[in-house]
N, C-alpha and C positions, 0 to 999 in steps of 0.2 A: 170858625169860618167854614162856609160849605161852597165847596170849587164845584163848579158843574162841567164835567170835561167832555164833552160832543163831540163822540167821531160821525160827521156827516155818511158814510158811508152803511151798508147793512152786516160787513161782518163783525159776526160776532167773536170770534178770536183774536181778531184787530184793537177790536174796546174793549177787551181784557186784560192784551197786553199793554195798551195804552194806558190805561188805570193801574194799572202794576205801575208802569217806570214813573207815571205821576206823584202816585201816593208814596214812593219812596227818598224821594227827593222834596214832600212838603214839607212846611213845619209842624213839630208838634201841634196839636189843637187844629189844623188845617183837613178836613173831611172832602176826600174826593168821589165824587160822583160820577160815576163813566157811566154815558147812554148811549145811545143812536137811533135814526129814525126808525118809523117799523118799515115804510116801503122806502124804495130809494137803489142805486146800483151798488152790488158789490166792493166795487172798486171805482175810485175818482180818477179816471185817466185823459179827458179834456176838456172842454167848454160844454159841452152836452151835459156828458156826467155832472158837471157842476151846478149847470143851471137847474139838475131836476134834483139834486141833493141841498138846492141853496133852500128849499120847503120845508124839508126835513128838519132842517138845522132852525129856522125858525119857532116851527111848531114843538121843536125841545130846548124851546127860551121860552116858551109859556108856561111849558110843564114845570122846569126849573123855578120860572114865576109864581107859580103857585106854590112850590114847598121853600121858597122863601130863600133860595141861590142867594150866594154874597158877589158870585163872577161869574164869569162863563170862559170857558175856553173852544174855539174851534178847532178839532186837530187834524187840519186837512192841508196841505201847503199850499195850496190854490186858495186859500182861504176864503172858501164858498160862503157865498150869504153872509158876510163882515158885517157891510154896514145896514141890510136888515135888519139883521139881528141887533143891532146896539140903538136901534130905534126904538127896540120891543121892550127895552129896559132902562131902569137908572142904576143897574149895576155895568161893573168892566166889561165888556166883549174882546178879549184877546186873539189873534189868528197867530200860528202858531208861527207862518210864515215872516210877518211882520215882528213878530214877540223874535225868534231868529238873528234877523237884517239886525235891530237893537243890538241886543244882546253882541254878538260879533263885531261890529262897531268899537262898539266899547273897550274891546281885548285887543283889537286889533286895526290898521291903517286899510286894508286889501283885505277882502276875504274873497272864496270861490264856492260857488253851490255845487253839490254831489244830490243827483234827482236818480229817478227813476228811469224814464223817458225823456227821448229827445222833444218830444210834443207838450211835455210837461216841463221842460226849461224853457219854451217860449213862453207858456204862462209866465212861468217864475220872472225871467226879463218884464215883462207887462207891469209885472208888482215891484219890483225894483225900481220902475221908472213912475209908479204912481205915489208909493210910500216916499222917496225923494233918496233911494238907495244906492241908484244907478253908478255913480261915483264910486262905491265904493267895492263892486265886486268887481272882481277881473275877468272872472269868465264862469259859466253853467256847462257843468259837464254832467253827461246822463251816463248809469251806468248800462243802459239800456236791458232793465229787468223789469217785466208788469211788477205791479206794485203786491199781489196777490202771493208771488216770487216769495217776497220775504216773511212769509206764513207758512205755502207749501213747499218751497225748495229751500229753505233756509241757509242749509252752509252753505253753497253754490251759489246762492243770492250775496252773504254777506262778503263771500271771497271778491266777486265781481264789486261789490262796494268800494274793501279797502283798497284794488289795486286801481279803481277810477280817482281814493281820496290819496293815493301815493302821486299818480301823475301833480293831479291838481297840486301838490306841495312844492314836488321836483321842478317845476314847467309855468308856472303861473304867479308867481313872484307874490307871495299872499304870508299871511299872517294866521290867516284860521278857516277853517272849512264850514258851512251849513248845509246840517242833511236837509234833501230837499224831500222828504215822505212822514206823513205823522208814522207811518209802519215801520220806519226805522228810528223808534224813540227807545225801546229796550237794549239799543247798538251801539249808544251813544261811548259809553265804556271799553267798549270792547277795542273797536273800528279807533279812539286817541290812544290808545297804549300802543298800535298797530302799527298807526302814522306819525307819531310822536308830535305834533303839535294841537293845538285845542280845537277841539270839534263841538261845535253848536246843534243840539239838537232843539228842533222848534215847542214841543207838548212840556219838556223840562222849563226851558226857560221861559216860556208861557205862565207855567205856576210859579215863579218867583216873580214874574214880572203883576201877577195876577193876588197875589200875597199883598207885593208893598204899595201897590194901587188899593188894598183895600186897606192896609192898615193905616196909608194916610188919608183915607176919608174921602178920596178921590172915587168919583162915576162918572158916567155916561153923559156927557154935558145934554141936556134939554132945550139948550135955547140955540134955532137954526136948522139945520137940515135933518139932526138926528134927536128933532122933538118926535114926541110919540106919533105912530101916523092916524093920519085923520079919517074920526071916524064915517066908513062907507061901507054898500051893502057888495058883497062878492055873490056870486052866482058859482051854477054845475059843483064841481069837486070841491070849490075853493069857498062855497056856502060859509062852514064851519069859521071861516077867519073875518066873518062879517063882525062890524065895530058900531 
């Protein structure tokens, strides 16, 4: 199986470590692929940065296209360009955000999200209430660190993590926590032994969710809104995506 795991974003120690936590939680025979776009921001920090990374994340489900991808993962919690991208294919498109909301679910009745930013928990509400989640988180708490933070400041960053995923246990009547940054997917280990109850990180349970989607035969359904999109001619920068 070849995962294809897209960090929307441009750095490149971010999709390293992303492909690290990936590839070690797949299964045997499961081949991960970590890219990201060439142009696009550093850091996915609101609606802007997303809209101009939702490009990127497309134009590396072609590439993927072409070397024959079994899934794709988005590992961005905003989960930029979703349902673009699973136009562009009859493989899985997973967002790492929604792979998360599942997953937590599952283990748990209450869960609470642990983000980045306070600007990037209203996203995440947005997506809770589109995915059909809203029910079940009790509250989005940021630990208010750029997301860049958990690259270059790293202890500092992850300390402010655990003590935002400590309240959330204490205070928030919940079951399990979801990080809310594909940047904090190597943490996932660290930040439950910390807090002592299960912590959902979104790029992991994406690839098992990404795994038993392929192994039962399951894609990208084609018929309705995410059929392939029709072919037209794009103009200026966007020439190249002409169909």
């Amino acid at each position: 199986m070849r995962l294809h795991l897209i960090n929307p974003n441009t750095s490149t120690g971010m999709t390293t470590r992303i492909g690290e936590s990936a590839s070690r939680i797949a299964a045997p025979g499961t081949r991960i692929v970590a890219t990201q776009p060439d142009s696009g921001p550093v850091s996915i920090e609101g609606h802007f940065d997303e809209a101009i990374s939702a490009v990127g994340v497309t134009e590396e489900i072609a590439k993927g296209e072409r070397d024959g991808s079994d899934a794709y993962i988005t590992a961005c919690f905003g989960d930029p360009g979703l349902m673009a991208a699973r136009e562009l294919t009859r493989a899985p498109v997973l967002g790492i955000a929604e792979a998360g909301f599942h997953v937590a679910s599952l283990i748990s009745t209450r869960f609470s999200i642990v983000t980045t930013l306070s600007r990037t928990g209203i996203i995440a509400e947005h997506l809770l209430q589109a995915y059909g989640f809203a029910h079940h988180c009790r509250r989005i708490r940021a630990a208010e660190i750029p997301v860049l933070d958990l690259e270059d400041n790293g202890d500092a960053a992850l300390t402010r993590v655990i003590e935002t995923c400590r309240r959330a246990r204490d205070e928030d009547g919940i079951g399990a926590i979801v990080l809310g940054c594909g940047g904090m997917a190597d943490l996932r280990a660290t930040i439950e032994e910390a807090v002592g109850i299960p912590i959902v990180e979104g790029v992991t349970a994406a690839v098992k969710l990404a795994e038993a989607l392929v192994g039962l035969g399951l894609g990208t359904s084609k018929h309705g809104d995410l059929a392939f999109p029709r072919p037209k001619s794009f103009t200026g920068h966007f020439a190249h995506l002409s169909r």
